[in-house]
N, C-alpha and C positions, 0 to 999 in steps of 0.2 A: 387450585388448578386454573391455571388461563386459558383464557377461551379457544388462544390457539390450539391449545393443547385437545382442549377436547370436540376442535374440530375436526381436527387430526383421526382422534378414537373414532368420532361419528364417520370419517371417510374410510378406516379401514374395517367397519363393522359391518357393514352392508356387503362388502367382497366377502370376507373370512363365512357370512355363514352361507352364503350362494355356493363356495366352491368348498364347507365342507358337506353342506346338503348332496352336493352331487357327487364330490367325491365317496361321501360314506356309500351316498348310491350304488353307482360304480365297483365299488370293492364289494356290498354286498349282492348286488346282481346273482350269481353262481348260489349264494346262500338263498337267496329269497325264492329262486327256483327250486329249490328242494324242498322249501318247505311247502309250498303251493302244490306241491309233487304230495308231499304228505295230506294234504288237505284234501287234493282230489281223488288219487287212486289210493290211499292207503285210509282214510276214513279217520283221520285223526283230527281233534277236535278243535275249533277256534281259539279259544283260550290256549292249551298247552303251544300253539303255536303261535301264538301273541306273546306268553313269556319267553320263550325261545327265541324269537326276533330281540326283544328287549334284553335278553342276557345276554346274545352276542354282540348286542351295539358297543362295549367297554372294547373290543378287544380290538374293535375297528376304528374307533375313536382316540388309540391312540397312536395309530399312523395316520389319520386322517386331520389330525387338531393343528401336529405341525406343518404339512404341508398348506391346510386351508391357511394357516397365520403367512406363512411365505407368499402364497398367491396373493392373499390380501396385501401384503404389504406393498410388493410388486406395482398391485392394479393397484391403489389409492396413490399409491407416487405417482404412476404413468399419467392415473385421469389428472391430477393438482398440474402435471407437466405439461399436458394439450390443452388443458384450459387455460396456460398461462397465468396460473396461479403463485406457482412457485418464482415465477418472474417478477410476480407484483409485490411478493412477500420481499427475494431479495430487494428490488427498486424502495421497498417500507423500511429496510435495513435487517430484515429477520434473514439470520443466516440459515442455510440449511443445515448447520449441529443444533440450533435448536428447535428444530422441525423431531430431531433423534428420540430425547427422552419420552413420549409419549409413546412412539414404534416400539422403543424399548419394555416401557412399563405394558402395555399390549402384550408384545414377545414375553415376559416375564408371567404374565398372567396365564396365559393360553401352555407354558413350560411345567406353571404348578398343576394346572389341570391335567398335563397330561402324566405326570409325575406321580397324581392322586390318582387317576383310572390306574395307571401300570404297576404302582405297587401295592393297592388295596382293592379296587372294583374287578380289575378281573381276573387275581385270585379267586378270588369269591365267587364272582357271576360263572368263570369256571367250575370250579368245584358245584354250583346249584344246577349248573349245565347239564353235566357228569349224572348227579341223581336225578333231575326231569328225565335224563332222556334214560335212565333203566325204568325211573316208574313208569315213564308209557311203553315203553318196553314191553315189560312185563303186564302190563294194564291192556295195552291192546295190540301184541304183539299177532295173536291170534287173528284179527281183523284183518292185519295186514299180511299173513300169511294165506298165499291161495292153495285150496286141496288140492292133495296130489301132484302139487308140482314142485320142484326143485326151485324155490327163493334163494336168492341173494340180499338180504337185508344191508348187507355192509361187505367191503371190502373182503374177498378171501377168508367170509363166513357164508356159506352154504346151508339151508335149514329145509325140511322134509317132512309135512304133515299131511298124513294117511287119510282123517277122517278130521273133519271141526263138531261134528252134530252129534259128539257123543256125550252125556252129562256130566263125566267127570272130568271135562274140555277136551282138548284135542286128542287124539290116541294116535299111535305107529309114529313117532317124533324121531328125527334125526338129524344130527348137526353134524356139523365137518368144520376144525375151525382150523384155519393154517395161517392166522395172523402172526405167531413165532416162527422164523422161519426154523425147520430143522428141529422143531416141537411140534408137527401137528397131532390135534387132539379131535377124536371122533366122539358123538355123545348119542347112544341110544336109547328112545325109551318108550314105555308100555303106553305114557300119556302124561298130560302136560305138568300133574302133581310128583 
């Protein structure tokens, strides 16, 4: 590899992870608020909401991977173009198509990255999503449920507990679930077994 070449990688490496540190931010925003939501009012623990952030990073990463590669590419042209850079290159006789394969092999790299998150990392980090979030669910669904009042845990699921301080956990339980539409299902019961 010649040096232009990976002068090239070193200028578009510094933009690509600036804008997708911020971009991932940005996208996650809405997510990082719910889970902080869970941390403070519903007593849910540091770790299960540590893996949580961390399983949903795949799913973000890979609309985030190609746009940071674009901006990057963008801003490393622009900075080489006000420095005058690209002018000293042409003036040296380096054209700018051979400025391309480096962009290119970049662009190629950051396309298998995101190829490998979308068709392996976040099937996966989904489906381990899916089971974290029923075993705290079911782990400490109860903490997050306050007596006697009508919770909302999720969307057009309505939940109803009577008593929490009874031994064999909560008693007088009732759900409403109308997430099918045109199937709603009610669920009542003695206590939480």
């Amino acid at each position: 590899m010649r040096t232009i070449d990976r002068y090239i990688l070193q200028e578009l490496g510094v933009p690509f992870a600036q804008s997708l540190g911020a971009l991932t931010f940005i996208l996650m925003t809405r997510e990082i608020l719910r889970l902080i939501e869970l941390l403070i009012n519903k007593g849910v623990g540091l770790l299960p909401l540590l893996k949580t952030f961390l399983l949903l990073l795949p799913s973000f990463f890979v609309l985030t991977l190609p746009m940071g590669c674009l901006i990057a590419s963008i801003s490393a042209f622009s900075r080489l173009s006000s420095d005058r850079e690209l002018t000293a290159m042409h003036a040296t006789g380096v054209s700018a198509w051979r400025l391309l394969p480096s962009v290119f092999l970049f662009s190629f790299a950051v396309f298998l990255m995101t190829l490998t998150l979308a068709q392996f990392a976040q099937p996966w980090t989904g489906q381990s999503l899916k089971k974290m979030a029923l075993g705290m669910l079911r782990d400490q669904v109860s903490l997050a449920l306050d007596e006697g009042v009508f919770n909302t845990p999720t969307d057009k699921v309505v939940m109803y507990v009577g008593e929490r301080s009874v031994p064999d956990g909560p008693s007088g339980i009732f759900i409403s679930d109308t997430r099918t539409s045109g199937e709603p299902r009610i669920i009542v019961a003695r206590n939480w077994k």
